[in-house]
C-alpha positions as a LaTeX table, in Angstrom:
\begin{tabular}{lrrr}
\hline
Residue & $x$ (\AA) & $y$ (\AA) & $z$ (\AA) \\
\hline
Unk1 & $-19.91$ & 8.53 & 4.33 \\
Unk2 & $-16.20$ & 6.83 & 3.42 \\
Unk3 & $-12.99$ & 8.38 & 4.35 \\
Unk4 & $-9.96$ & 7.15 & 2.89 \\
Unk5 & $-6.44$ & 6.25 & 3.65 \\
Unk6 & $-4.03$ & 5.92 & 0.84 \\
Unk7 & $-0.20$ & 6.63 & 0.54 \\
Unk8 & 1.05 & 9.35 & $-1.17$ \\
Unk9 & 4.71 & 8.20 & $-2.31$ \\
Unk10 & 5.86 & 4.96 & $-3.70$ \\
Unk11 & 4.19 & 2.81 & $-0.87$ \\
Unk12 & 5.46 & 2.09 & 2.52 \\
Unk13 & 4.60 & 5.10 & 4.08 \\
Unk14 & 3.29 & 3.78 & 6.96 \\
Unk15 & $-0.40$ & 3.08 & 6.24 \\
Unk16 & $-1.08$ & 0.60 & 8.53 \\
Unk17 & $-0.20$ & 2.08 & 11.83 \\
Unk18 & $-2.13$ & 4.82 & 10.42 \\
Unk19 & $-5.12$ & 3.18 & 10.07 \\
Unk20 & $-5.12$ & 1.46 & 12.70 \\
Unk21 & $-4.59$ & 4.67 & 14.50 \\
Unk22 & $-7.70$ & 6.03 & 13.42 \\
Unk23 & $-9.78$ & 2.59 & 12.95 \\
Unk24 & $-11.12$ & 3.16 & 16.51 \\
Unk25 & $-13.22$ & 6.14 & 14.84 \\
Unk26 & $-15.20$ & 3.49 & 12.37 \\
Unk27 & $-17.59$ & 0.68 & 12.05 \\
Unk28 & $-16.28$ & $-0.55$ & 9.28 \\
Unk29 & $-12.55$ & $-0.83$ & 7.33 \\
Unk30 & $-12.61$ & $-2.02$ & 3.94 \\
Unk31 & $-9.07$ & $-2.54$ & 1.96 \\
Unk32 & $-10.00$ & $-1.07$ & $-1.87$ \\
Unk33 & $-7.10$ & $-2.77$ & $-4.18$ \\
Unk34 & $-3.87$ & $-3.83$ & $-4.00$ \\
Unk35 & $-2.89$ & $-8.37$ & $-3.24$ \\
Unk36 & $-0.37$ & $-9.76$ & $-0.67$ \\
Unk37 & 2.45 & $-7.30$ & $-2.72$ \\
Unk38 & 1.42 & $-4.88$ & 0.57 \\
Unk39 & 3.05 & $-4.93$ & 3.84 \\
Unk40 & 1.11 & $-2.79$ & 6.61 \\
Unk41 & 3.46 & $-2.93$ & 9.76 \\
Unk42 & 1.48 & $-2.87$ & 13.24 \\
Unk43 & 2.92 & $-3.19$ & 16.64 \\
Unk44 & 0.58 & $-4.57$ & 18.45 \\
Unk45 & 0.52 & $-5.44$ & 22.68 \\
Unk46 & 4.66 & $-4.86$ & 21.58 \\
Unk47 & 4.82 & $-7.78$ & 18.81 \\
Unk48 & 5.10 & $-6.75$ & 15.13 \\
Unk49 & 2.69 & $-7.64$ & 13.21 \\
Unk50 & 2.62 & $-7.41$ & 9.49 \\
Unk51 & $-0.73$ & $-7.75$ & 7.31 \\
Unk52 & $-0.58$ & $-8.53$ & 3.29 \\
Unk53 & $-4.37$ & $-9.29$ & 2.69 \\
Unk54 & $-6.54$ & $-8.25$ & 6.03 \\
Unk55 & $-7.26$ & $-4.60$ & 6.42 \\
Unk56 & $-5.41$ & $-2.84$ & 9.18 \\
Unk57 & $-8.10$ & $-2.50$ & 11.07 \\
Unk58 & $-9.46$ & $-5.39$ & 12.55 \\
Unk59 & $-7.26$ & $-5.07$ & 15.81 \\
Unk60 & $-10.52$ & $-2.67$ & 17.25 \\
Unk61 & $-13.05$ & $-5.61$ & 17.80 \\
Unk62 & $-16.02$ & $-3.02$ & 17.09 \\
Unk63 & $-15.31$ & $-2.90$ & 13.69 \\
Unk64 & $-15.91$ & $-5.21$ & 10.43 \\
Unk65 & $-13.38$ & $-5.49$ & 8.01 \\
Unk66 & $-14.00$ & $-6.15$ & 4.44 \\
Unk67 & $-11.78$ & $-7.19$ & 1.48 \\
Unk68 & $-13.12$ & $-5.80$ & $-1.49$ \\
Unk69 & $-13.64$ & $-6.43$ & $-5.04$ \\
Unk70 & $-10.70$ & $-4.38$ & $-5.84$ \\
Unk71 & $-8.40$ & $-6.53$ & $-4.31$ \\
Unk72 & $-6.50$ & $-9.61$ & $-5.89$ \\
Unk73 & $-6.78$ & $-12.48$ & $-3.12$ \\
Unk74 & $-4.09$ & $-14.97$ & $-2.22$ \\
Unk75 & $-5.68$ & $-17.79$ & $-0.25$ \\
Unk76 & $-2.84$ & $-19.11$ & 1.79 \\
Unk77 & $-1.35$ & $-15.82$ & 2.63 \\
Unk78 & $-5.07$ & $-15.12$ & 4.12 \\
Unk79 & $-4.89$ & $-18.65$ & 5.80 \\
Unk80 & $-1.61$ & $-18.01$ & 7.47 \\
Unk81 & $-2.65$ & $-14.26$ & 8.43 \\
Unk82 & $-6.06$ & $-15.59$ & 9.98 \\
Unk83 & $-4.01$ & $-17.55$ & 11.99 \\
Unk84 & $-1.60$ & $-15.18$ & 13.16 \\
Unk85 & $-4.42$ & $-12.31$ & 14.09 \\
Unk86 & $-6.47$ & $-14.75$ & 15.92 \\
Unk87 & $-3.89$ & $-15.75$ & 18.20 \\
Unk88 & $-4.32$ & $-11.91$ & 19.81 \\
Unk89 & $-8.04$ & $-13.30$ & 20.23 \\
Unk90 & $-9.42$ & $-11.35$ & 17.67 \\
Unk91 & $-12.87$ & $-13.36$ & 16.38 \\
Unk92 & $-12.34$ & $-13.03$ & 12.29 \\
Unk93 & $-15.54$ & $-15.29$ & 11.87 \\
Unk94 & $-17.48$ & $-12.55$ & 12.73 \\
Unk95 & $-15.64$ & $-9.21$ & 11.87 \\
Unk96 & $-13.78$ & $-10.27$ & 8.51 \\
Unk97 & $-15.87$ & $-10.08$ & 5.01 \\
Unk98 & $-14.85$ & $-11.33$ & 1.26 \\
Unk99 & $-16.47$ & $-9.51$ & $-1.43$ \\
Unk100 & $-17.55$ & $-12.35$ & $-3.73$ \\
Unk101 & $-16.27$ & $-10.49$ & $-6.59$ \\
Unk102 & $-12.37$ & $-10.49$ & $-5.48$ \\
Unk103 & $-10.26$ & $-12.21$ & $-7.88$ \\
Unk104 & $-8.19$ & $-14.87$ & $-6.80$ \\
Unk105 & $-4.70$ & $-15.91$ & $-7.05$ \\
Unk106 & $-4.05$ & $-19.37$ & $-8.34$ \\
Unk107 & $-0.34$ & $-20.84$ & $-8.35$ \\
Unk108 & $-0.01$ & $-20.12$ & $-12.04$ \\
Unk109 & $-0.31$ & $-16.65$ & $-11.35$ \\
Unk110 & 2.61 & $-16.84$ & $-9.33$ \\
Unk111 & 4.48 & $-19.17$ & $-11.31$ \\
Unk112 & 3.99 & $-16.55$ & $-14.21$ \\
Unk113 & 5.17 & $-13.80$ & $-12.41$ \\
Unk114 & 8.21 & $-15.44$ & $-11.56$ \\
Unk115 & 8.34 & $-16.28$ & $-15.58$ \\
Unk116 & 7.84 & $-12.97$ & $-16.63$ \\
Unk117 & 10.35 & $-11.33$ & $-14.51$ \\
Unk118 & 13.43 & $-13.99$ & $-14.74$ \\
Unk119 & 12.42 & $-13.16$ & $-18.87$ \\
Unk120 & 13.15 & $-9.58$ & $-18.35$ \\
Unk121 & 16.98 & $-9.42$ & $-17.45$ \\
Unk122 & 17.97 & $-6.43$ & $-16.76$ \\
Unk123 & 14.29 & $-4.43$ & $-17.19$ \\
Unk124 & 13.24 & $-6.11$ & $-14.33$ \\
Unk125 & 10.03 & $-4.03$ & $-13.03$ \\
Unk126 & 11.07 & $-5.22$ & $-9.32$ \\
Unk127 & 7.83 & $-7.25$ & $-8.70$ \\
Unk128 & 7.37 & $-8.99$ & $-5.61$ \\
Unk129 & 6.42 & $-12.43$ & $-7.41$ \\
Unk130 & 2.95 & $-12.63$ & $-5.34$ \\
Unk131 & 1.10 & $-13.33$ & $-8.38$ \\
Unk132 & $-0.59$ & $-10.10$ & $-8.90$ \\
Unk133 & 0.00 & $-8.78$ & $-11.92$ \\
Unk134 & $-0.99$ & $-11.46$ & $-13.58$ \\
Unk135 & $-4.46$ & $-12.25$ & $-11.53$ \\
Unk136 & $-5.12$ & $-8.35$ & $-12.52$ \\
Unk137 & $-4.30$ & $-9.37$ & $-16.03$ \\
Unk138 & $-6.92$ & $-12.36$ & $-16.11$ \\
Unk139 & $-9.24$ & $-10.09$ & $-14.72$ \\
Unk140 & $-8.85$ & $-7.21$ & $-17.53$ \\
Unk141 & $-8.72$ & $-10.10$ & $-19.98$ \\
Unk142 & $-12.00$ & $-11.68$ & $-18.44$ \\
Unk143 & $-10.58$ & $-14.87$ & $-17.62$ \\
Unk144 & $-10.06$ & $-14.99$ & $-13.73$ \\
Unk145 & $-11.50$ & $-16.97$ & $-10.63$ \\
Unk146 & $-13.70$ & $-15.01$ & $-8.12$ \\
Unk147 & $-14.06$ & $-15.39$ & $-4.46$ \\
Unk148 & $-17.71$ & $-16.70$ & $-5.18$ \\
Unk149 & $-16.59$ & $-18.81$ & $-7.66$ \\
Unk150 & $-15.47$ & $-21.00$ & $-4.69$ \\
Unk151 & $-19.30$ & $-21.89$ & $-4.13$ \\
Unk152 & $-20.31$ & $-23.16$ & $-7.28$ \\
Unk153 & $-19.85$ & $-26.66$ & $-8.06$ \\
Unk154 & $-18.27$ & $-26.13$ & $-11.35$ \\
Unk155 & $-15.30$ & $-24.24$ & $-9.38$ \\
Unk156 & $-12.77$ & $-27.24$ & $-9.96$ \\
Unk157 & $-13.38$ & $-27.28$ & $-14.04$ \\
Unk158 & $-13.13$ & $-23.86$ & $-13.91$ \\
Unk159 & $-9.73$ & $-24.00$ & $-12.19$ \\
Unk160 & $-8.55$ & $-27.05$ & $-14.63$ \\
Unk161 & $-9.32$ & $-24.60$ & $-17.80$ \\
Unk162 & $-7.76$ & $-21.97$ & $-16.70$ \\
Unk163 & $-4.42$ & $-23.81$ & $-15.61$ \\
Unk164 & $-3.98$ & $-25.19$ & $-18.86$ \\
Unk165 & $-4.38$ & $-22.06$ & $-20.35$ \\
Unk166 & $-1.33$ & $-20.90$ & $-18.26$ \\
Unk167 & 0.74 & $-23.63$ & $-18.92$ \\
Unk168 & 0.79 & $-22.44$ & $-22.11$ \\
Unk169 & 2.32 & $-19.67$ & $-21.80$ \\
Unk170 & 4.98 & $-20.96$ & $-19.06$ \\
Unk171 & 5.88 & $-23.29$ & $-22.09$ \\
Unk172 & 6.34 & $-20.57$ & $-24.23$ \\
Unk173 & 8.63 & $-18.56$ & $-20.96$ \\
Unk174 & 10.48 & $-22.26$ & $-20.41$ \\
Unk175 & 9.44 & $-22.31$ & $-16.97$ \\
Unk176 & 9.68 & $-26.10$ & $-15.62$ \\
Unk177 & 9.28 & $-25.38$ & $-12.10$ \\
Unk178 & 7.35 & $-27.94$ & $-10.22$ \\
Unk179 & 4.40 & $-25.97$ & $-8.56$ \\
Unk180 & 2.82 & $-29.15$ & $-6.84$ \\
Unk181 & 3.48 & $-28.21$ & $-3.52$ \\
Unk182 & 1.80 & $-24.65$ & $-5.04$ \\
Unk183 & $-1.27$ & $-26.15$ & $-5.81$ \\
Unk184 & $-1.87$ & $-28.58$ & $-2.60$ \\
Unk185 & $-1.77$ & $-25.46$ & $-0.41$ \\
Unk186 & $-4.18$ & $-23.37$ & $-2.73$ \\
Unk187 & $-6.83$ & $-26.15$ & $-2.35$ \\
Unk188 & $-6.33$ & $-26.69$ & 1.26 \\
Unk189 & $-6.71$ & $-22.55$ & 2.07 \\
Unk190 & $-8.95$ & $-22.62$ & $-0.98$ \\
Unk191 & $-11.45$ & $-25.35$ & 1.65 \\
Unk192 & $-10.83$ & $-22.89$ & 4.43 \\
Unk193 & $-11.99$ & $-19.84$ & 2.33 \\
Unk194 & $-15.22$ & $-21.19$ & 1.39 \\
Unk195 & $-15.98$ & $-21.63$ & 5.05 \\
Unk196 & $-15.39$ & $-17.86$ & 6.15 \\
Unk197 & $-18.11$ & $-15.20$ & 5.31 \\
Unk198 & $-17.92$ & $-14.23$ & 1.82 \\
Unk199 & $-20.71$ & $-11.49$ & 0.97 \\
Unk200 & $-22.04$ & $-9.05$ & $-1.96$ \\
Unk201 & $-19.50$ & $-6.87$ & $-1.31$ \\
Unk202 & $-21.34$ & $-4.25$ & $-2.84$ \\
Unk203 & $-24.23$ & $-4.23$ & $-0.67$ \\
Unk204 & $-22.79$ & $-4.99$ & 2.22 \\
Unk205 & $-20.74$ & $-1.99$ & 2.31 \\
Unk206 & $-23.39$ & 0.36 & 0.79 \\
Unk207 & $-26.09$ & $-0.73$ & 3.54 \\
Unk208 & $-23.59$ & 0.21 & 6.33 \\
Unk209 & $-23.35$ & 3.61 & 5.06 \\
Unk210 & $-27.14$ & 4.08 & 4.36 \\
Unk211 & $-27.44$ & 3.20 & 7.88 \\
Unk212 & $-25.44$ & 5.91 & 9.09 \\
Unk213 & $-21.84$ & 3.83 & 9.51 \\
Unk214 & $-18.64$ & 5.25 & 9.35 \\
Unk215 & $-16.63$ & 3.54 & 6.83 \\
Unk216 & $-13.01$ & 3.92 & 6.79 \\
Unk217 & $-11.23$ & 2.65 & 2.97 \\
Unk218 & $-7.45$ & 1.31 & 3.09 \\
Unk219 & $-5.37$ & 1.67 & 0.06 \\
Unk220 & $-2.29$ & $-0.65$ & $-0.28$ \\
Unk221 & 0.95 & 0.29 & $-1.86$ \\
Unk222 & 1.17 & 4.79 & $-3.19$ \\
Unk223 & 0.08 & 6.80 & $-5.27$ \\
Unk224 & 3.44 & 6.91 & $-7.11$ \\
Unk225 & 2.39 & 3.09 & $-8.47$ \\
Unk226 & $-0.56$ & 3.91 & $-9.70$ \\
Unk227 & $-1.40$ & 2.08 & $-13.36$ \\
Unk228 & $-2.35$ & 4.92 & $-14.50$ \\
Unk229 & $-1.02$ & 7.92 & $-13.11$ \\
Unk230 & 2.32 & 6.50 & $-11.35$ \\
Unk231 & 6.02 & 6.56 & $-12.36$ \\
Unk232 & 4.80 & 3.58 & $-15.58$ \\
Unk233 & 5.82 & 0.80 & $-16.54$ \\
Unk234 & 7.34 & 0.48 & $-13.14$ \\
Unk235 & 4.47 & 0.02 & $-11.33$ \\
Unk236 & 1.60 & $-1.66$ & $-9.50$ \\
Unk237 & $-1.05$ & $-3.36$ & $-11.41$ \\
Unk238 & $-3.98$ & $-1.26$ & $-10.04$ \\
Unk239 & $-5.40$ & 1.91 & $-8.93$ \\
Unk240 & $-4.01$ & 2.98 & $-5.51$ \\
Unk241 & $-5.52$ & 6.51 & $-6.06$ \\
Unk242 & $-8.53$ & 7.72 & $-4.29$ \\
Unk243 & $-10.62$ & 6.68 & $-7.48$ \\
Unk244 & $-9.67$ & 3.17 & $-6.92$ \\
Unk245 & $-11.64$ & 3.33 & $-3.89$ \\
Unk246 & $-15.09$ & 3.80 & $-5.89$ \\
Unk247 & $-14.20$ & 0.72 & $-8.34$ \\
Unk248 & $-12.38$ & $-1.23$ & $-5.82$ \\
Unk249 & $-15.46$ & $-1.35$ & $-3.21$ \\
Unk250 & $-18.79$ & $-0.65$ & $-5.29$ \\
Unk251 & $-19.42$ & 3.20 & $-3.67$ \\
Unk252 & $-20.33$ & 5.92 & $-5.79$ \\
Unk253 & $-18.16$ & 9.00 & $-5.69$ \\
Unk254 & $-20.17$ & 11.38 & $-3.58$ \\
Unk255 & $-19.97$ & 9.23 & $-0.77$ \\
Unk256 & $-16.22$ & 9.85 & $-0.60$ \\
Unk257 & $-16.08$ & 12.77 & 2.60 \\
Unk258 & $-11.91$ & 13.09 & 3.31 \\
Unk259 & $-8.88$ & 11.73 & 1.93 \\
Unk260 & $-6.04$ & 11.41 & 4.12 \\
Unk261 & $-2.86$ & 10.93 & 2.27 \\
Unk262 & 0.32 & 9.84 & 4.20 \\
Unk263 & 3.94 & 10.67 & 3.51 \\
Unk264 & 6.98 & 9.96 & 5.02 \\
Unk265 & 9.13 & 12.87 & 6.10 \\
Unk266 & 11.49 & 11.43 & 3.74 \\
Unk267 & 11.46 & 9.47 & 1.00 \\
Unk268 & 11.67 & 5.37 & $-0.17$ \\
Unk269 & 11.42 & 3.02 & $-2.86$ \\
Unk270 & 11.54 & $-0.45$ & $-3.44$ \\
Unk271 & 12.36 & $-2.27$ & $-6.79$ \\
Unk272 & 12.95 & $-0.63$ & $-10.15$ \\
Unk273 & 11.80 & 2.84 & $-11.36$ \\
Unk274 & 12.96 & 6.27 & $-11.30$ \\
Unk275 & 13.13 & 8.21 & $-7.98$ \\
Unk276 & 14.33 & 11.47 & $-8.18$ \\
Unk277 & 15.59 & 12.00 & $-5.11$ \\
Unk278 & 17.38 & 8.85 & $-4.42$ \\
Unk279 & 20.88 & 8.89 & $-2.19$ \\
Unk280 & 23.14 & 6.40 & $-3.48$ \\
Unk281 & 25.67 & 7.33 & $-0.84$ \\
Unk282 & 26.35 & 7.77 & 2.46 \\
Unk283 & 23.66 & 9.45 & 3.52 \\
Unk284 & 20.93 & 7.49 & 1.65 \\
Unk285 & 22.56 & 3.98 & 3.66 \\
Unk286 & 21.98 & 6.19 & 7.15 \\
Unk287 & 18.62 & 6.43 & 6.25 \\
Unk288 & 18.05 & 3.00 & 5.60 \\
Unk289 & 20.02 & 2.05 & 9.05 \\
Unk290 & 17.75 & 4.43 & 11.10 \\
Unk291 & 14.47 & 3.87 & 9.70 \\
Unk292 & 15.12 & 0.30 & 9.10 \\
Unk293 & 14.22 & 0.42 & 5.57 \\
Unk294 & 13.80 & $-2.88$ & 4.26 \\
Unk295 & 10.39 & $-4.30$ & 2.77 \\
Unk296 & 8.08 & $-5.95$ & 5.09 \\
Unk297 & 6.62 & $-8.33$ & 2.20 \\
Unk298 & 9.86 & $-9.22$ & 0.61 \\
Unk299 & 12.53 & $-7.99$ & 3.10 \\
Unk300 & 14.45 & $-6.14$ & 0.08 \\
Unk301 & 16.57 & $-3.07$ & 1.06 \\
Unk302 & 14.23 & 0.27 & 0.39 \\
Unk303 & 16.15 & 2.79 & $-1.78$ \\
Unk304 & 15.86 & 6.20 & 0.42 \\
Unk305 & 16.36 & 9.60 & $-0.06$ \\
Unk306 & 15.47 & 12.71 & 0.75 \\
Unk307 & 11.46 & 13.65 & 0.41 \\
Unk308 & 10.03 & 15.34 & $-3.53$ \\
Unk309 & 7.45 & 17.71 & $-3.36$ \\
Unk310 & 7.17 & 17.76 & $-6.76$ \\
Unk311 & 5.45 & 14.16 & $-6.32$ \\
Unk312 & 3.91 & 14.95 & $-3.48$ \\
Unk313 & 1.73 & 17.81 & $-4.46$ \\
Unk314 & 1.36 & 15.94 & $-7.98$ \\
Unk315 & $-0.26$ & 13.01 & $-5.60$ \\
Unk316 & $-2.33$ & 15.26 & $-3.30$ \\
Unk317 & $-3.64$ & 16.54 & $-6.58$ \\
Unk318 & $-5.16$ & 13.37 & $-8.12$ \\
Unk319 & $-6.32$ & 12.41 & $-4.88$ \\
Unk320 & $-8.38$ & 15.45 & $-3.56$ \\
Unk321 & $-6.35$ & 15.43 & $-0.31$ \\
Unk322 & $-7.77$ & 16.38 & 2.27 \\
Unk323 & $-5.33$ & 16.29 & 5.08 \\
Unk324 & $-2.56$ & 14.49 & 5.45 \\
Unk325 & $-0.06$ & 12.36 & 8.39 \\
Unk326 & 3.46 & 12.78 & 8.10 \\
Unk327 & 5.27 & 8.82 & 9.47 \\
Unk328 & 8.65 & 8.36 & 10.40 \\
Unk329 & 9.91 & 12.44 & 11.51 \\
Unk330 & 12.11 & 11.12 & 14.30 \\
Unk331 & 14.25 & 8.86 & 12.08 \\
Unk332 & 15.56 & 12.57 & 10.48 \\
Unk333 & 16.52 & 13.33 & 14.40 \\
Unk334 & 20.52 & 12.93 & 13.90 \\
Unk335 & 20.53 & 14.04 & 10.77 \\
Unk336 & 22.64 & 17.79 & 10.64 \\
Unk337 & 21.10 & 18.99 & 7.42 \\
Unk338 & 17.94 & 18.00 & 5.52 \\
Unk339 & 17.52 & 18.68 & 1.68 \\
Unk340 & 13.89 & 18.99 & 0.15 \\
Unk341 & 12.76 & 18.20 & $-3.57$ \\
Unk342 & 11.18 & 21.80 & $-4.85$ \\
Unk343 & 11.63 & 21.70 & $-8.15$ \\
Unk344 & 12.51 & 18.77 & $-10.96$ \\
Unk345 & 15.44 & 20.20 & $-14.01$ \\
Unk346 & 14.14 & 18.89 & $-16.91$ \\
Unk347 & 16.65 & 19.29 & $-20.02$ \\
Unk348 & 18.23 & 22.65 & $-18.51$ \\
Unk349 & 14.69 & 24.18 & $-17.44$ \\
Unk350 & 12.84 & 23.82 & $-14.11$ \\
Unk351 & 9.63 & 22.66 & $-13.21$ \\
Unk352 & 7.06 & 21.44 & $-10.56$ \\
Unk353 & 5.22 & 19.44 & $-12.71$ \\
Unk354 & 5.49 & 15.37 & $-12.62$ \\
Unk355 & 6.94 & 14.74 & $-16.26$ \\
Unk356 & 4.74 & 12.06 & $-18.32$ \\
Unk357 & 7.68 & 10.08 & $-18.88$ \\
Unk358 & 10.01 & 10.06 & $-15.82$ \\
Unk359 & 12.66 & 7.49 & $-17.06$ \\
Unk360 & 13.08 & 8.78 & $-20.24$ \\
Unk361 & 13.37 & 12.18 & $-18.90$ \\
Unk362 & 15.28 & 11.65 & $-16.09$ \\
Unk363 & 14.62 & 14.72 & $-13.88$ \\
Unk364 & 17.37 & 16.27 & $-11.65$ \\
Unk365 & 15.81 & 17.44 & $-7.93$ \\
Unk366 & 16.23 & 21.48 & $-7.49$ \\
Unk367 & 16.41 & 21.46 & $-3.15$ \\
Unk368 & 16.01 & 23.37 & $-0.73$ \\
Unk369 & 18.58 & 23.35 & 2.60 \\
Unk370 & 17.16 & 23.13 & 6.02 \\
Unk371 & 18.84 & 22.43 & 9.33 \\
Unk372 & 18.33 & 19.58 & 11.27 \\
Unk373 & 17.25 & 19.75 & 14.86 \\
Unk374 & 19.41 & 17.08 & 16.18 \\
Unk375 & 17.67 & 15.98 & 19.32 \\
Unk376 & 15.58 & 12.94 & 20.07 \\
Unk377 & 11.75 & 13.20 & 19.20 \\
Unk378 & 10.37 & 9.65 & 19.65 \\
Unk379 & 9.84 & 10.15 & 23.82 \\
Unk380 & 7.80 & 13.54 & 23.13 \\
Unk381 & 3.98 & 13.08 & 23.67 \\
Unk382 & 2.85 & 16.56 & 22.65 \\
Unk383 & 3.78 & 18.51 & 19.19 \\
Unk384 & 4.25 & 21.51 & 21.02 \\
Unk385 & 7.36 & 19.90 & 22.39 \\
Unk386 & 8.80 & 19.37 & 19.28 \\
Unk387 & 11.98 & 21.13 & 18.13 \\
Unk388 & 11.26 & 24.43 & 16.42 \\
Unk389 & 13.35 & 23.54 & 13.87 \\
Unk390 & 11.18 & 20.14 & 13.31 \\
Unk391 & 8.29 & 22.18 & 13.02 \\
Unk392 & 10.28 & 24.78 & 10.24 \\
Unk393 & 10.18 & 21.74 & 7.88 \\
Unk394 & 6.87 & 20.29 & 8.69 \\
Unk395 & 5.34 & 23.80 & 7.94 \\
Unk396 & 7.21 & 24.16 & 5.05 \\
Unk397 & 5.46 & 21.02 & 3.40 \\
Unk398 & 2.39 & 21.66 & 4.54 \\
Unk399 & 2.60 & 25.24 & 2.91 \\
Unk400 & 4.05 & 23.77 & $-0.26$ \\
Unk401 & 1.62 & 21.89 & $-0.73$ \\
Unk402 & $-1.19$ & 23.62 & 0.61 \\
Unk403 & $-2.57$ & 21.19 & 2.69 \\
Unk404 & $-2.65$ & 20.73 & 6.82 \\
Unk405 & $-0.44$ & 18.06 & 8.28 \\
Unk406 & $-3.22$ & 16.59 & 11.00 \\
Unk407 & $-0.87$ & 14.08 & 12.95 \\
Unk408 & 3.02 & 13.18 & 12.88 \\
Unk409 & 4.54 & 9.95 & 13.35 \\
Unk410 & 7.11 & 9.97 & 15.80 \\
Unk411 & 8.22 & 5.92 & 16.32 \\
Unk412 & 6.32 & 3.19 & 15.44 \\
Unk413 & 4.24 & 2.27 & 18.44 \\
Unk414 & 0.72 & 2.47 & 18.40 \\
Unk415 & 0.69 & 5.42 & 21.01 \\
Unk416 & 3.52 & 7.56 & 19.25 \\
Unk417 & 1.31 & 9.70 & 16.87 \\
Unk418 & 0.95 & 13.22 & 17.69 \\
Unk419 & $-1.94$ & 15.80 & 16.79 \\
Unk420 & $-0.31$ & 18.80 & 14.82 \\
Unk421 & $-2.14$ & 22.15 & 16.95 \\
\hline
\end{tabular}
């Protein structure tokens, strides 16, 4: 059976200490979706170490990891990350797997998205200029390169074609950029990716759960970006929903078992887009300073406020959550009062219901006061230490949204995750 991991706000929740929390559990950790846009923070032997393209898990040397289908590949990011994670002695030749059918990232992709977005002015989505959108687009449009595409001897014409094709368009953007220096790393991690163990993704995965594996799937980026069903056109470029996890790897629905969603106890955003309960004041800049709120892909300040259960139950919901981890509690420590999103105003009248159209609509939060508990959590080991007035608002959420918190966050060491009793 699969359990999943996905975030439940606007990404940067936490994932990856999360996962690799519970990656000791599995045989197997597959990311679902999602390019080198992602940023899963792990501390690991006391260095920080972020990942963009290798699943969280492959710090637990039991487990393989697999990059599926779903995914949008960027060669030289993986290069450079192999690199990095095998200096902690972790073996990637034999516990890291490509799905063949993962799209690739060329250097026009990227030089597009930088195109695109310079073209936009002021209605700048906020994209991290990785190259994703555009790889997703190829792939919708059935133009892209695949990860197996590397093996076939055509794989240079096919590369040729398709950058003409994007010139193009950067033609039609004025984009005169030289991308040489682009394209000379692509080919050199392009030569390093055909030696590492690209598989039938498909397969591969489904055999280890016929065989009785536990598989463990990693989303990338929240719920709140979905295409489909997050806070649009302002967001990612594929589905970081639980359903993504049945496209994204090649497993049929019933083999999903748990969904664990994970939330801050507070709320962030990066880029453009509405967010509800956004501080643009004194308090939102505190949060920032505390938690350190800055991206760990493109080192932008996060935009913070206080946490919207509106969202959050509208996430659970389209996710089947099944349980959920609550990241970051002690950076609300210092904090006198806390505010939580109940209810969304929408043109006079209240609501709990995501609107369809959150930008034109604008939503004011509706909150609800708590007191803080002003006393240092990250030290305590056990939740039943925790500050009755930490565990007012943790059971509030959970009863909100009718769903068990399993584990807090209380720093971000490896260690500092408690069980909820």
């Amino acid at each position: 059976m699969v359990d999943v991991i996905l975030g439940l706000q606007w990404g940067d929740e936490g994932k990856g200490k999360i996962v690799d929390f519970f990656a000791r559990h599995y045989d197997l950790i597959a990311r679902f979706q999602g390019g080198p846009n992602a940023g899963h923070t792990l501390y690991i032997d006391g260095q920080k170490v972020v990942l963009h393209q290798i699943p969280s898990g492959v710090f637990h040397n039991k487990a393989v990891n697999l990059i599926g289908n779903g995914v949008v590949l960027d060669a030289v990011t993986l290069k450079k990350e192999y690199d990095i994670v095998s200096s902690f002695g972790v073996d990637l030749r034999k516990n890291l797997f490509i799905s063949e059918r993962t799209h690739l990232i060329l250097p026009t992709h990227r030089a597009l998205d930088r195109a695109a977005e310079l073209s936009k002015g002021n209605q700048k989505i906020g994209s991290t200029l990785k190259g994703i959108a555009p790889t997703y687009m190829d792939k919708t449009g059935r133009n892209g390169i695949r990860v197996g595409d590397l093996l076939d001897k055509n794989f240079t014409t096919a590369y040729i074609k398709l950058r003409l094709k994007h010139q193009k368009l950067l033609d039609n953007f004025g984009f005169t950029e030289d991308i040489g220096a682009w394209e000379e790393e692509f080919f050199e991690a392009a030569e390093f990716l055909r030696r590492m163990n690209i598989v039938n993704g498909e397969y591969f995965i489904n055999e280890h759960i016929s065989s009785g594996k536990k598989v463990l799937a990693e989303g990338a980026q929240g719920s709140m970006l979905d295409i489909d069903f997050g806070t649009f056109p302002y967001v990612t470029s594929s589905n970081t929903i639980s359903a993504g996890v049945c496209s994204g790897l090649g497993v049929a629905p019933q083999k999903i078992r748990s969904v664990i969603g994970v939330t801050k106890a507070y709320c962030t955003r990066v880029g453009g887009g509405p967010f509800p309960t956004e501080l643009d004041n004194a308090t939102g800049e505190e949060l920032r300073r505390v938690g350190n709120e800055y991206g760990a892909t493109t080192g932008r300040p996060r935009r913070c406020g206080w946490i919207d259960l509106v969202a959050l139950r509208f996430a659970c919901m389209i996710n089947g959550v099944t349980g959920i981890v609550m990241t970051k509690v002690d950076v609300l420590d210092g904090f006198g009062e806390l505010e939580v999103c109940t209810k969304y105003r929408v043109n006079g009248k209240d609501t709990t219901d995501v609107p369809y159209q959150m930008e034109r609509l604008k939503p004011e939060p509706v909150y609800k006061k708590f007191p803080g508990w002003n006393q240092p959590t990250s030290e305590m080991k056990d939740y039943s230490d925790l500050p009755e007035k930490m565990k007012s608002y943790i059971g509030f959420i959970s009863d909100y949204l009718g769903i068990g918190i399993s584990h807090i966050s209380n720093g971000p060491g490896r260690e500092q995750i408690l069980g909820v009793n």
